[in-house]
C-alpha positions in Angstrom: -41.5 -10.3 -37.8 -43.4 -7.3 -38.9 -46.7 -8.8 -37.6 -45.2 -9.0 -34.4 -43.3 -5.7 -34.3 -46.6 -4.2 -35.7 -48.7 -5.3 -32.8 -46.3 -4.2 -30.2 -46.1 -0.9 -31.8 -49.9 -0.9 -31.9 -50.1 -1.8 -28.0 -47.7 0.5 -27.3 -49.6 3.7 -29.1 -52.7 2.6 -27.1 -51.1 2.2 -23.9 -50.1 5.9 -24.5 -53.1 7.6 -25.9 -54.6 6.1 -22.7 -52.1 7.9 -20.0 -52.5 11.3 -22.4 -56.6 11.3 -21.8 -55.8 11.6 -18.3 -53.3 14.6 -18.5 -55.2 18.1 -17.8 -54.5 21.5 -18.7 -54.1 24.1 -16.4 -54.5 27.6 -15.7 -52.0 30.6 -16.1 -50.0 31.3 -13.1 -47.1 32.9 -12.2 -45.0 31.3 -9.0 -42.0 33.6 -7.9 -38.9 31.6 -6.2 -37.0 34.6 -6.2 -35.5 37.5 -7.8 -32.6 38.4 -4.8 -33.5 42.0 -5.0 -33.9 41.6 -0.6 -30.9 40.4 -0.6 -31.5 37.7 1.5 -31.6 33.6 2.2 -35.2 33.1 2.6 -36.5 33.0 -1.0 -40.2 33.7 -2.3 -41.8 30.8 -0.7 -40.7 30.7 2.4 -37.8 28.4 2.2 -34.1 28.4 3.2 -31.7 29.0 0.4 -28.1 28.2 0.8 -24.5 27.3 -1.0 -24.0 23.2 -0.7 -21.3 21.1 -1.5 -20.1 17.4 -1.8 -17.8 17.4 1.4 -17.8 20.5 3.6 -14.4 19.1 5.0 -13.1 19.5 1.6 -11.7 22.8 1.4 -9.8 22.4 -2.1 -13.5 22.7 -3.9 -16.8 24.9 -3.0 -19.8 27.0 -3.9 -19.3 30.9 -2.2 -22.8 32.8 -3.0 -23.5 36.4 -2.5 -25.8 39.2 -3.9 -24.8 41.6 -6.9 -26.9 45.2 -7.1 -24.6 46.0 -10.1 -25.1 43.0 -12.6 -28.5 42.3 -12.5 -31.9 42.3 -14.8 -33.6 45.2 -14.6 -33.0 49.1 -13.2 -33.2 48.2 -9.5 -32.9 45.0 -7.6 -29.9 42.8 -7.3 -28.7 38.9 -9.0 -27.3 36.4 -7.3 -24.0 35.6 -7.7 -22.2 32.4 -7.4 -18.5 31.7 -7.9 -17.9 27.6 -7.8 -15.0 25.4 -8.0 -15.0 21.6 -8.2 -11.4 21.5 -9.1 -10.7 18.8 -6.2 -7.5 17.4 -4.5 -10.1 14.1 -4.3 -12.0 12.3 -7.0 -15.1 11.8 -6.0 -16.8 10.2 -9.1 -15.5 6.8 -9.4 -17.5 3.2 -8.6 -16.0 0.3 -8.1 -12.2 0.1 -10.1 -13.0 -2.5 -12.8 -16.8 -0.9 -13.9 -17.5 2.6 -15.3 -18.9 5.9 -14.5 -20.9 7.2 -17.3 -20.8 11.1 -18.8 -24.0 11.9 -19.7 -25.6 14.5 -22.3 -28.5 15.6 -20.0 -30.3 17.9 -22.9 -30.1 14.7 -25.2 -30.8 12.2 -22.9 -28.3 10.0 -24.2 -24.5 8.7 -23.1 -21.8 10.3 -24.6 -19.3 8.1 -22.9 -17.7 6.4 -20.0 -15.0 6.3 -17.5 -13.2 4.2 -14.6 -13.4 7.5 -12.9 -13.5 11.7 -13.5 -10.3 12.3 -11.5 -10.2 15.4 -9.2 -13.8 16.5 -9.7 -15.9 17.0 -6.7 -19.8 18.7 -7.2 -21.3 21.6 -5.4 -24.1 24.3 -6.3 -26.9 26.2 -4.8 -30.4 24.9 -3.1 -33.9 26.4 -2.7 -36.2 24.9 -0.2 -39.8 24.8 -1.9 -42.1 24.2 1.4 -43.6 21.7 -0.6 -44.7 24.2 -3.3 -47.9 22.5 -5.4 -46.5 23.0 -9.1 -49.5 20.7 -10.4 -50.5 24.0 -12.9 -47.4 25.2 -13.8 -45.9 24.3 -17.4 -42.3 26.0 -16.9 -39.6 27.1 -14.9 -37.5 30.1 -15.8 -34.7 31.8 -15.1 -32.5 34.4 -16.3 -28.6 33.4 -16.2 -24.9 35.2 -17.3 -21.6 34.4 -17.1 -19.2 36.6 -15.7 -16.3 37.0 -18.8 -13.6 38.4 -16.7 -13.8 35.1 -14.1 -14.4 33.0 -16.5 -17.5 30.9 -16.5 -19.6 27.6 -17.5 -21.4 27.0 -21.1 -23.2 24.3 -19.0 -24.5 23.4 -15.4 -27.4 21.2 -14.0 -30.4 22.4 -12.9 -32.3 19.5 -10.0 -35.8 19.6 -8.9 -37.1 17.4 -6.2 -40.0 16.1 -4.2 -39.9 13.7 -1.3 -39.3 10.8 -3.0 -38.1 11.5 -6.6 -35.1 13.9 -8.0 -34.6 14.4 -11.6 -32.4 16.6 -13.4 -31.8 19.5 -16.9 -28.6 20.0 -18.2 -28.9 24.3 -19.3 -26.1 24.5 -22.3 -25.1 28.2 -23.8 -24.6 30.2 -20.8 -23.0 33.4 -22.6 -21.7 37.2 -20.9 -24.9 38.5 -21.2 -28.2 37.9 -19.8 -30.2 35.0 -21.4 -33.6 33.9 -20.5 -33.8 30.5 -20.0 -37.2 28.4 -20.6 -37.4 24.6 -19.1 -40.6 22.9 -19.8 -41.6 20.8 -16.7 -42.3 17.8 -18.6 -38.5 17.4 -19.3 -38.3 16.7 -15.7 -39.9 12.5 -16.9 -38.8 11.1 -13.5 -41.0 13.5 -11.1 -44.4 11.8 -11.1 -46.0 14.1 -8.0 -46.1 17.7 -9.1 -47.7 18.9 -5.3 -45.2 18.8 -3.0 -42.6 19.9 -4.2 -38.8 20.4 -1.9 -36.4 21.7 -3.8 -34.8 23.6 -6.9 -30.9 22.9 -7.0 -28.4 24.5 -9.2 -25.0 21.5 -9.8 -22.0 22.1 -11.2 -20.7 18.7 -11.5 -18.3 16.9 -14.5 -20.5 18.7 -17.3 -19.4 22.0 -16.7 -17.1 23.0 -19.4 -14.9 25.0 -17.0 -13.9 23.9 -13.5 -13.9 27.4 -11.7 -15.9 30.5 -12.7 -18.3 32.6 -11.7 -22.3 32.7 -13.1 -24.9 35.3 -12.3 -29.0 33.8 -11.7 -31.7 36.3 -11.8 -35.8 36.5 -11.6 -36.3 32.4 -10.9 -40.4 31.6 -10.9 -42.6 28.7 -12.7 -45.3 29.8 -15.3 -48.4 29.0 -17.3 -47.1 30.5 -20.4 -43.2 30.3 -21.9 -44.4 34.4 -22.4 -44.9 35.3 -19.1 -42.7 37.7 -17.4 -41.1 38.2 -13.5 -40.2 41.5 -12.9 -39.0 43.9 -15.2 -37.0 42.8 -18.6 -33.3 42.9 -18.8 -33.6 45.6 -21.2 -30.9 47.1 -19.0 -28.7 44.2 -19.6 -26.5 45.6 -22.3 -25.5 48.4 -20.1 -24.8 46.5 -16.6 -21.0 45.7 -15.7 -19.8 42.8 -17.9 -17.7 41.1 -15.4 -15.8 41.4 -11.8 -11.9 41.9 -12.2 -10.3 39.0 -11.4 -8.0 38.9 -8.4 -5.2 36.4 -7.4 -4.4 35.7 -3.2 -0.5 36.0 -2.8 -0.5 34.1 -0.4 0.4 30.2 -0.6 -2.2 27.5 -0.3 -2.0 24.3 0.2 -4.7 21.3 0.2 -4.5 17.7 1.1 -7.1 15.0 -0.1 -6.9 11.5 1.4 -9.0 8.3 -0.3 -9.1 4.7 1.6 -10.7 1.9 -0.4 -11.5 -1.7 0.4 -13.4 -4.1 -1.6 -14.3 -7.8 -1.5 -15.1 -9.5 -5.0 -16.0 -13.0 -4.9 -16.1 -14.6 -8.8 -15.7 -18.1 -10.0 -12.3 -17.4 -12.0 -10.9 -16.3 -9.2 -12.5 -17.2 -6.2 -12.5 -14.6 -3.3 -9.9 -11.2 -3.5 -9.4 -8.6 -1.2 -8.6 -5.5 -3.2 -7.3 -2.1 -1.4 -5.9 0.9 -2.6 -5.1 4.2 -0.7 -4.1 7.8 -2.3 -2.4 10.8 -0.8 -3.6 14.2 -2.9 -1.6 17.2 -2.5 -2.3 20.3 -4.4 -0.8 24.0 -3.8 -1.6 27.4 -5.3 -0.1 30.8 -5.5 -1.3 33.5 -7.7 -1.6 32.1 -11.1 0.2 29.1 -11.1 -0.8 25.1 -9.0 0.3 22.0 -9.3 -1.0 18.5 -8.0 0.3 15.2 -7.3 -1.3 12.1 -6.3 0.2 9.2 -4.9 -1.2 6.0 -5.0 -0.9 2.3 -3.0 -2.4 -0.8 -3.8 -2.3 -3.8 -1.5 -1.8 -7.6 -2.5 -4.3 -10.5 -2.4 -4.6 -12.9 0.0 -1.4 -14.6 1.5 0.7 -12.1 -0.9 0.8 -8.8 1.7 2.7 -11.5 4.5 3.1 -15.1 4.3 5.4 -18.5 5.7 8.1 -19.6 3.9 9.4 -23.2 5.1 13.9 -23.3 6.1 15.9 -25.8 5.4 16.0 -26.7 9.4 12.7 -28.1 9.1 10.4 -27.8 10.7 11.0 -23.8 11.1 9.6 -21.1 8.9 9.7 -17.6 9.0 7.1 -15.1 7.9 8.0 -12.3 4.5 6.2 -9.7 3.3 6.1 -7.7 0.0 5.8 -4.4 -0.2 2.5 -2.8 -1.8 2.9 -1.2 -5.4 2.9 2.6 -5.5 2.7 4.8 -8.1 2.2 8.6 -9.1 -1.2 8.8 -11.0 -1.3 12.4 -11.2 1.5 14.9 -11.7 0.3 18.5 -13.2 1.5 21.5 -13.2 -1.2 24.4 -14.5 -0.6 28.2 -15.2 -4.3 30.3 -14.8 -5.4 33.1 -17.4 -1.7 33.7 -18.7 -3.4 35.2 -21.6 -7.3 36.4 -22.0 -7.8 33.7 -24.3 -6.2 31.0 -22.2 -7.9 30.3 -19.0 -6.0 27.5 -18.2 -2.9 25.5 -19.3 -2.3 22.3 -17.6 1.3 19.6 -18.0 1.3 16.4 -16.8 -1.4 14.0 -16.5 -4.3 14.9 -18.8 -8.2 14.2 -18.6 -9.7 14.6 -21.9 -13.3 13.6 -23.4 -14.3 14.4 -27.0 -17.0 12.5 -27.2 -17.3 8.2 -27.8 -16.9 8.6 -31.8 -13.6 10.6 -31.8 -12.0 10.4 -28.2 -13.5 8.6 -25.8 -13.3 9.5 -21.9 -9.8 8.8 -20.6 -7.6 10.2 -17.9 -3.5 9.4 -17.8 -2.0 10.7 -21.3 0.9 12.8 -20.8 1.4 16.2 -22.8 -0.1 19.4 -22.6 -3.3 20.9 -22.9 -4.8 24.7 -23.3 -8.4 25.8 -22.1 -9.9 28.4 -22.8 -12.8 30.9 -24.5 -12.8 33.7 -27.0 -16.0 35.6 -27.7 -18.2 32.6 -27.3 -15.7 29.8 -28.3 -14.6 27.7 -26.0 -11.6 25.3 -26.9 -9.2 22.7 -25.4 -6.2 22.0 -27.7 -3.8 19.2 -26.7 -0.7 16.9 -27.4 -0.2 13.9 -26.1 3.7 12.5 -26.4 3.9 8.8 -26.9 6.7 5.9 -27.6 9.5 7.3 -29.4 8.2 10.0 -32.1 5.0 9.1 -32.1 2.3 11.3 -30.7 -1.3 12.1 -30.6 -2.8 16.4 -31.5 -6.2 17.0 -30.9 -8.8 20.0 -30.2 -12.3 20.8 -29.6 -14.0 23.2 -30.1 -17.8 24.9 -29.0 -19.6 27.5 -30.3 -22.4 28.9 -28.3 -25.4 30.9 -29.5 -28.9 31.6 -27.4 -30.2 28.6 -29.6 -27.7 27.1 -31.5 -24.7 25.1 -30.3 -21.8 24.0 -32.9 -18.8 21.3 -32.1 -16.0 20.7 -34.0 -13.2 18.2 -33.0 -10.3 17.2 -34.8 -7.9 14.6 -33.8 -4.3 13.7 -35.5 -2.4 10.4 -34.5 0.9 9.2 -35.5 2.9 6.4 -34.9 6.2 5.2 -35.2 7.9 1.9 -33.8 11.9 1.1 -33.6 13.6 -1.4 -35.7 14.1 -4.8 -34.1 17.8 -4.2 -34.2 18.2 -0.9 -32.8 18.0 -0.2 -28.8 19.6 2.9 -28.9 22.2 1.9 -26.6 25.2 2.9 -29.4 23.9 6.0 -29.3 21.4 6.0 -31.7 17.8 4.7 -32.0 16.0 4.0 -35.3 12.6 4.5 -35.2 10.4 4.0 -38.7 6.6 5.4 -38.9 4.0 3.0 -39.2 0.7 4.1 -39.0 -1.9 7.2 -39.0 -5.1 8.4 -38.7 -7.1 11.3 -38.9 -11.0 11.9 -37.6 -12.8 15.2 -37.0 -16.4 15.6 -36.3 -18.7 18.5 -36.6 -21.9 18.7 -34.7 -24.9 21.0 -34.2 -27.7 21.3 -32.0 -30.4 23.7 -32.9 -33.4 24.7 -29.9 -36.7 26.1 -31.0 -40.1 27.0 -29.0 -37.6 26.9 -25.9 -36.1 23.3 -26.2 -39.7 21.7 -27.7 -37.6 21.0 -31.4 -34.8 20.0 -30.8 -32.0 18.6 -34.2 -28.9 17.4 -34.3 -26.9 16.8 -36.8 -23.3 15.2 -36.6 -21.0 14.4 -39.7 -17.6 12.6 -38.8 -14.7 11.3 -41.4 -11.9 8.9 -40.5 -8.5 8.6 -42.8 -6.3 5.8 -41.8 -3.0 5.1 -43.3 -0.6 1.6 -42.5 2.3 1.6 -43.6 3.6 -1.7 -41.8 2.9 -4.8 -39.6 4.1 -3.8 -35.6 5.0 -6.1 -32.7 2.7 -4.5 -29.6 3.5 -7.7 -27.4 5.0 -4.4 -25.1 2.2 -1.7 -25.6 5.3 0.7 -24.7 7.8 -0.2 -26.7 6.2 -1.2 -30.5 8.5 -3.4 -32.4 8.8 -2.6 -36.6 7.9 -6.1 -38.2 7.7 -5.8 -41.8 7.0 -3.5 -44.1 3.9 -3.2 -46.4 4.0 -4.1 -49.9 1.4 -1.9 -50.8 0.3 0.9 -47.6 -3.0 0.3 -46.2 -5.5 3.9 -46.8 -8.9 3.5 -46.1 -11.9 6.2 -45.5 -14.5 6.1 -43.8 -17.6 8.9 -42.8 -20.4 8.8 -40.7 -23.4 10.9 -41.1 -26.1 11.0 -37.7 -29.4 13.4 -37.7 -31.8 13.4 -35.0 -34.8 15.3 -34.7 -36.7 16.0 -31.3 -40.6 17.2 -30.6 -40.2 17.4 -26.7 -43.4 18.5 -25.0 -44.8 19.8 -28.7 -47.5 17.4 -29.2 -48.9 17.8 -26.0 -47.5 17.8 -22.3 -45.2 15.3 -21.4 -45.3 13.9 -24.9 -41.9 13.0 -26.4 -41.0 11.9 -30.4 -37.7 11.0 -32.1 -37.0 10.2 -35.4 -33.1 9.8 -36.1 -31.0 8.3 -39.3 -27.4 7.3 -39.2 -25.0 6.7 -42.1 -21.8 5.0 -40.4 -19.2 4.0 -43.4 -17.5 0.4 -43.1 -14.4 2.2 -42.7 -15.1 5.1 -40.0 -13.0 4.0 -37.1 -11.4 7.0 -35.7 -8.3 5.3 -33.4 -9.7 6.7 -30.5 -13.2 5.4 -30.2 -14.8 4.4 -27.4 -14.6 0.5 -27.2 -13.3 -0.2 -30.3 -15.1 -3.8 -30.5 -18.0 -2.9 -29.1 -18.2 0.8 -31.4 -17.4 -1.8 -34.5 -20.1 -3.9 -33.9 -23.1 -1.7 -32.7 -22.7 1.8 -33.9 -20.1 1.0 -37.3 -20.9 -0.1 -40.7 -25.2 0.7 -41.3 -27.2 2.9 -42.7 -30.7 3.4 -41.3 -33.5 4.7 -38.6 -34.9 5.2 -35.4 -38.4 6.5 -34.5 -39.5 6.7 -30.9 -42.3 8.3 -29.0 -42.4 8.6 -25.3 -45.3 10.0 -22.7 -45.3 10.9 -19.1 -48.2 11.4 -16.8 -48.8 11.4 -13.2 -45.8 9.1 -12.9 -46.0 6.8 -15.5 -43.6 6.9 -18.5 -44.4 4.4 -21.9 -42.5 4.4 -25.1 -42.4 2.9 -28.0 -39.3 2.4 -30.6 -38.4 0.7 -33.9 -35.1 0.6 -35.5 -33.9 -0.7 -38.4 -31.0 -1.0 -40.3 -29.0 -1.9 -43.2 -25.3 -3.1 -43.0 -22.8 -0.9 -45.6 -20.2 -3.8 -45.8 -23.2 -6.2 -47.6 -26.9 -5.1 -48.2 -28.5 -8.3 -46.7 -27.5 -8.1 -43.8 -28.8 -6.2 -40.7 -31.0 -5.3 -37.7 -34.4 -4.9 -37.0 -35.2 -3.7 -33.4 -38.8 -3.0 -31.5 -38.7 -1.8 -27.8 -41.7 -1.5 -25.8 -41.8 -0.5 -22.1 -43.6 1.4 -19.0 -41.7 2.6 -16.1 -44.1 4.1 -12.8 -42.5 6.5 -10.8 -45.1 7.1 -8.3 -44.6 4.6 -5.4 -43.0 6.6 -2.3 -39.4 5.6 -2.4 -39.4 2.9 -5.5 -39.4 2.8 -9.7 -40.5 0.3 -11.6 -40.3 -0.9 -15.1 -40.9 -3.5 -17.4 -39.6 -3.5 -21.4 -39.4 -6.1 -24.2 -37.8 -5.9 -26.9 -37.9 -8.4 -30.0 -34.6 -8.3 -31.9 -34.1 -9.8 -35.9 -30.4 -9.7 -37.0 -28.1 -11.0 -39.4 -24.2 -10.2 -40.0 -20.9 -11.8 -40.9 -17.8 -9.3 -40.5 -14.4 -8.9 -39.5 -12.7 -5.7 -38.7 -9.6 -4.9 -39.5 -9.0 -2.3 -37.0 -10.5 -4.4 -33.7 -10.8 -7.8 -32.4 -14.6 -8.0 -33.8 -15.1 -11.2 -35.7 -18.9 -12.0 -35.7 -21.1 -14.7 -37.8 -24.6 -14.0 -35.9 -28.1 -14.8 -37.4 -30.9 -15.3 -34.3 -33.8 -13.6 -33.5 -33.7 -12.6 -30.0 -36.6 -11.7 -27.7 -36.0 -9.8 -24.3 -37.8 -9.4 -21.5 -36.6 -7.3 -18.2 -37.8 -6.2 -15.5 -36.5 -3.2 -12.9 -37.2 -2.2 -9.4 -35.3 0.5 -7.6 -35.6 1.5 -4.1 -34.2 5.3 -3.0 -34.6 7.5 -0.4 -33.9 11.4 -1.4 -33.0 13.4 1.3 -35.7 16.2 1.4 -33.9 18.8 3.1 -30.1 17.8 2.7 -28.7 19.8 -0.9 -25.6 17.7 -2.0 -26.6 14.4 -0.9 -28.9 13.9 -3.5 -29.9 9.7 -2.8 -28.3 8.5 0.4 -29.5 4.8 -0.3 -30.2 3.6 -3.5 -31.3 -0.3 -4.1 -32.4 -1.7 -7.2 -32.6 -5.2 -9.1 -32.7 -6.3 -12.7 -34.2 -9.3 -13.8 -33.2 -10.1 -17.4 -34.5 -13.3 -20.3 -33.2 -14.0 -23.3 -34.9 -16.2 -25.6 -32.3 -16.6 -28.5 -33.5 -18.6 -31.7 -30.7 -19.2 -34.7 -32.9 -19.8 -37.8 -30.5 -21.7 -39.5 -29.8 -24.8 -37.4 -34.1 -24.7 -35.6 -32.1 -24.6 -32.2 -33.2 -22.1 -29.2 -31.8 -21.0 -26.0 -32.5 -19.2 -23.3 -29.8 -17.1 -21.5 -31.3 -15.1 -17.9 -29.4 -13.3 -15.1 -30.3 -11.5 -12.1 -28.0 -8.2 -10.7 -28.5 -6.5 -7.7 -26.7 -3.0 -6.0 -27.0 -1.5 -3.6 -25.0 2.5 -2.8 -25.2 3.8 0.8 -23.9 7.2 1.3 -24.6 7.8 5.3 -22.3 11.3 4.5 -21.2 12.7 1.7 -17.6 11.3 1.8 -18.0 7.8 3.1 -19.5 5.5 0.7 -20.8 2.0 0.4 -21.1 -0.3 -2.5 -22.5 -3.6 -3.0 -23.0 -5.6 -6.4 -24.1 -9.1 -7.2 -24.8 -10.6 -10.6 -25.5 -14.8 -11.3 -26.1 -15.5 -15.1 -26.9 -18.6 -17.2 -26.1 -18.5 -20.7 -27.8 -20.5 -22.9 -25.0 -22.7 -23.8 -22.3 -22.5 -21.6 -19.7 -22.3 -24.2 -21.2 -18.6 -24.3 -19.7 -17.4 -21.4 -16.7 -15.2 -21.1 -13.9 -16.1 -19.3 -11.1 -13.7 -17.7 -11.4 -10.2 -17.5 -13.3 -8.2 -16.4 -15.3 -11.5 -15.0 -18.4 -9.3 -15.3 -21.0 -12.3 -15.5 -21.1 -13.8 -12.3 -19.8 -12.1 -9.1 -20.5 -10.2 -5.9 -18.5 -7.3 -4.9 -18.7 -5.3 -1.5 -16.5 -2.2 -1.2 -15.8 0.6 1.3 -14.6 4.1 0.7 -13.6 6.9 2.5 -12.4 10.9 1.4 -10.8 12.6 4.0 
C-alpha cells in the first residue's frame, strides 16, 4: 500500500514540476476596464457594458445600474452603482425533483451542502465586454467595492471571467460600508486555460449573496502585474464620501405573477416508465414595507391514473374516471422590510434556511419565523421553527466580516416532545411528554493574507444529545411516547477541522492544502446533512489531508493523500491517494482522468442513523470525464446554453479477508440545453453493474440505473 501510494505521489509531483517549467513570468502592466468616471456604457476597452438578468420577462427580480459622482474613490470621478434583487416569484435553481442542487463555497472550493431546489431565487448582475482583451501578462484583477448601509447590501457576490470557450468563477466575501480594495489572483480562475482572448468580466448575484436585495458600489476595475499597483487615485477620500442612499418605499401596490410547467420522463427498472408533471402558480405582492408570497402547486398522476376504464356490471360496457391531480401550498410567507435598522427583513411562513452541512443542512419548508439582518458588520438570521405538539427547533447564525478575516458562529437548539399513546386530545386535553434534545453550535474562521494567497480555516463544532425515551415515528407528524428510559441517554460529541491554503504562493497557478480533522464518535448535530452518509464519511476520525494542485496553459494536475484514524477503535480506518489531470484547452470540451487507490477498514453502528457497516476492501478507481459546452460569448446571463458531458467510472474492489475481488463500473451521461433563459432541457442516463448484484440498491431514489428526459418552462 505505501509503495503504491508512494509512486503515484511521486508520478504525480513529476507530472507537475513538468507543466510549472513551462509557465513564464511576465512583465508589469496595468490594463484599465474602467473606473465610470465618463459615465458611460462603453468601458475602457472598447466593449459594451450592461445590467443582465436570468429572465427579462421576469419583472419580480433584476439588476438597475447607474453612475454615482457622490460615493466614489477618489476627489473627482464617479462609481458605479448597482441595486439587485433576485428575490423571485420563480425558482429558478432546481434540476430534476428527485437529484440535488449543490451550494457551493466558491473561495474554498469545496461543497457546503445540497438542495432539491433554492426556492424563489432567480440570478442577475452586470457584464463587461473584453473585445477579446490578451490578459496572457497580467497576474491580477482588481477592484474597489462598498456596500451601501442604508439599502442594505451583500457580504458576498460572484465575480465570472470568460473567453470563447471556457467561464470560471470567484466568490468576493467581506463587502463592508466602506471602500475595500479587492485583489483576485488570475490563477484562481483554474478552469480558463487561454488567457488571449478574453470576452467578458461578469459581476452575479446568485444564491450566495447573504442578502436578497441591496445595493453595492464598484469602482477603478483594471488587471495588473503587481498586487501594488494602483488605477487612479486612492480612496483616501473614502472616509468622507456619503455612507449610503436613503432608502425609499413605492406606495403604490405591486403585484407579480411567476408560472413554472414541468414534464419529465424517467425510465428505471423498479418502475419501469413514469410520466411525472408538476405545475406552480407564484403570486407575490408589495406595498411599502410589507409582501407576501404564495405558491401553488399541482402534480399529475402516472400513467392510466390521470383517466382510465372501469368495466359495469352490464358487460360489456365501461365508462372512463378520472382523479383529480394533488395540489398543495408550498410557499405561504408573509415578510415585513427594515421594521428596525437592525432588522432588514422578517419573514413567516415557509422558511429556507442553510447553516452549513455539519449543523443545518440546506432545507426549504419548516414553518416559524425568521429575522435577517446586519449590525455594524454582523450579519445574522435568527429563527424558530414550530413542530408536532411542543416541540420545536431555535437556531441562529451569525457572520462577522473584517477586510481579511471572516468569523461564523451558529447555534442550533432542538426539542422534542411526543403524546402518550392514550391521549388524542379529543376530551379536551392532550398529553404530551418530552423525549429528546440536542444541542450543536459551530464556530468558524477564515483568515486571507498576501490577498487570498494564505488562506486558514479553522472550525470547532460540539453536539449534546439527551433521550429521554423510545418514540413511535411510524407517522413522522404525529410521534407516539413508547417507553420510558431507565437510565436517559447523554452523549457528547466535538469536532475540530483546520485547513491551511498556499494559493498562487509557491508560484503561479500553484495550489497546496494541508488540512486535519478531529470528528468525535458522538458529534451528530440532529440536523446534519445526510445523516447516514455524514456518519459514515465525515463522523468518528481523526487525521489528514495534503494536496497540491497546478494549472498551466489549460492543464490542471493534483496530487492528494488522506489518511485517517477511526475514534470509536484505533485499528480501524482509511487510507486515500488521488491522482488526476484535467485539460481545459480543447475549444468547447474538458477532459479528465483520476485514480484513486482506497485501503479501509471499519465495523460501526450508529445510534443516531441507519449506518450499520462491516467493510474491509481495498478499492482501486479509475474515471474518466469528458464535457462538451458552448459559452455564449456575448450573451451575460446565459452563461452555458448546452452543456454535455459523460462519466466513465471502474471499480476494482478486493476484500482481503475472504481473497475475493469484484469489479463494479457504470457509465452516466447529461445533457442541459438552455435555448433561453427560462426554458430548459434536461436529459440523464446512468447503466451500472455492481460487482455482485446483491450490491445494488433497490427503491428510492433508483439512482443506479435510469434515464430521465424533462422539460421546463418559467413564464
Amino acid at each position: 500500500m505505501r509503495r503504491n501510494s508512494l509512486s503515484i505521489i511521486l508520478a504525480g509531483l513529476v507530472a507537475l514540476v513538468v507543466i510549472f517549467m513551462y509557465c513564464p513570468d511576465a512583465e508589469s502592466k496595468i490594463l484599465s476596464v474602467d473606473d465610470f468616471d465618463e459615465q458611460t456604457f462603453l468601458n475602457k476597452l472598447g466593449g459594451e457594458s450592461y445590467p443582465w438578468n436570468v429572465n427579462p420577462q421576469d419583472k419580480s427580480q433584476g439588476c438597475v445600474v447607474s453612475f454615482d459622482s457622490k460615493i466614489r474613490v477618489g476627489e473627482t470621478g464617479s462609481s458605479l452603482r448597482l441595486d439587485y434583487d433576485i428575490d423571485s416569484t420563480i425558482t429558478y435553481l432546481r434540476e430534476f425533483p428527485d437529484t440535488s442542487y449543490y451550494i457551493y463555497d466558491y473561495d474554498m472550493d469545496s461543497i457546503i451542502g445540497f438542495a432539491k431546489e433554492v426556492p424563489h431565487t432567480s440570478y442577475n448582475g452586470f457584464y463587461f465586454l473584453l473585445n477579446n482583451a490578451n490578459l496572457k501578462d497580467y497576474r491580477y484583477l482588481i477592484f474597489y467595492v462598498k456596500g451601501d448601509p442604508l439599502q442594505g447590501f451583500t457580504r458576498k457576490f460572484i465575480v465570472e471571467l470568460k473567453n470563447i470557450d471556457q467561464t470560471d468563477k470567484f466568490l468576493v466575501e467581506g463587502v463592508g460600508s466602506s471602500w475595500q480594495k479587492i485583489v483576485i489572483p488570475l490563477g484562481m480562475f483554474k478552469r480558463i486555460g487561454e488567457w488571449r482572448k478574453m470576452t467578458e468580466l461578469t459581476i452575479v448575484f446568485n444564491e450566495n449573496v447573504t442578502r436578497k436585495t441591496g445595493t453595492i458600489y464598484l469602482d477603478n476595475i483594471y488587471f495588473a502585474q503587481s498586487s501594488e499597483e494602483e488605477l487612479g487615485e486612492e480612496p483616501s477620500s473614502a472616509k468622507s464620501s456619503p455612507q449610503g442612499n436613503p432608502k425609499e418605499y413605492s406606495r403604490e401596490k405591486k403585484t407579480d405573477l411567476g408560472v413554472t410547467i414541468y414534464t419529465g420522463y424517467s425510465y428505471t427498472p423498479e418502475q419501469k416508465n413514469e410520466i411525472f408533471s408538476m405545475g406552480s402558480l407564484s403570486v407575490e405582492g408589495r406595498l411599502l414595507r410589507f409582501g407576501g408570497k404564495m405558491e401553488i402547486a399541482a402534480e399529475t398522476q402516472n400513467f392510466g391514473e390521470a383517466a382510465y376504464g372501469v368495466e359495469l356490471e352490464n358487460w360489456p360496457f365501461e365508462e372512463t374516471r378520472r382523479q383529480s391531480p394533488d395540489i398543495e401550498f408550498p410557499t405561504l410567507q408573509f415578510t415585513v422590510n427594515d421594521i428596525l435598522p437592525q432588522a432588514s427583513r422578517i419573514t413567516l411562513g415557509h422558511l429556507w434556511l442553510d447553516s452549513t452541512r455539519y449543523t443545518f443542512n440546506p432545507v426549504y419548508g419548516w414553518k416559524g419565523v425568521s429575522i435577517d439582518g446586519d449590525y455594524r458588520g454582523l450579519n445574522y438570521n435568527t429563527f424558530f421553527i414550530k413542530q408536532p405538539f411542543n416541540s420545536f427547533t431555535l437556531g441562529s447564525h451569525f457572520r462577522q466580516y473584517w477586510q481579511y478575516f471572516r468569523l461564523e458562529a451558529i447555534g442550533i437548539h432542538h426539542s422534542q416532545t411526543a403524546r402518550l399513546s392514550g391521549s388524542s386530545g379529543e376530551d379536551g386535553t392532550l398529553e404530551v411528554e418530552p423525549v429528546e434534545k440536542d444541542t450543536s453550535f459551530m464556530f468558524r474562521i477564515l483568515e486571507y493574507l498576501l490577498s487570498h494567497r494564505i488562506i486558514f480555516e479553522g472550525i470547532y463544532g460540539h453536539d449534546i444529545y439527551h433521550q429521554y425515551a423510545e418514540v413511535d415515528r411510524t407517522d413522522p407528524t404525529e410521534p407516539i411516547y413508547n417507553q420510558k428510559l431507565d437510565k436517559p441517554v447523554s452523549v457528547y460529541g466535538s469536532m475540530w477541522r483546520g485547513k491551511l491554503i498556499f494559493d498562487n504562493l509557491l508560484w503561479r497557478s500553484s495550489k497546496l492544502s494541508y488540512g486535519y480533522r478531529w470528528v468525535g464518535e458522538n458529534f451528530k448535530p440532529e440536523y446534519r446533512q445526510e445523516p447516514t452518509v455524514f456518519d459514515d464519511v465525515d463522523g468518528d476520525q481523526k487525521g489528514y489531508n495534503v494536496k497540491f494542485e497546478q494549472s498551466c496553459k489549460g492543464f490542471v494536475a493534483s496530487v492528494a493523500y488522506d489518511d485517517i484514524t477511526r475514534n470509536s477503535n484505533k485499528d480501524y480506518g482509511r487510507k486515500r491517494t488521488n491522482l488526476s489531470l484535467y485539460y481545459y484547452g480543447f475549444r468547447g470540451m474538458e477532459m479528465g482522468i483520476s485514480r484513486e487507490y482506497r485501503k479501509e477498514d471499519y465495523e460501526y453502528t450508529s445510534l443516531r442513523s441507519s449506518l450499520d457497516v462491516d467493510r474491509n476492501e481495498k478499492v482501486g478507481v479509475s474515471e474518466l470525464y469528458l464535457r462538451f459546452h458552448l459559452v455564449h460569448p456575448v450573451t451575460p446571463g446565459i452563461r452555458l446554453p448546452l452543456v454535455l458531458w459523460f462519466k466513465f467510472r471502474r471499480e476494482d474492489i478486493e476484500h482481503p479477508l475472504t481473497g475475493a475481488s469484484y469489479v463494479t463500473d457504470s457509465f452516466q451521461t447529461k445533457i442541459e440545453y438552455y435555448p433561453t433563459p427560462y426554458l430548459k432541457l434536461l436529459g440523464m442516463y446512468k447503466t451500472t453493474r455492481f460487482g455482485d448484484p446483491s450490491w445494488e440498491p433497490t427503491g428510492y431514489p433508483f439512482a443506479d440505473n435510469f434515464t430521465r428526459i424533462a422539460l421546463e418552462v418559467m413564464f
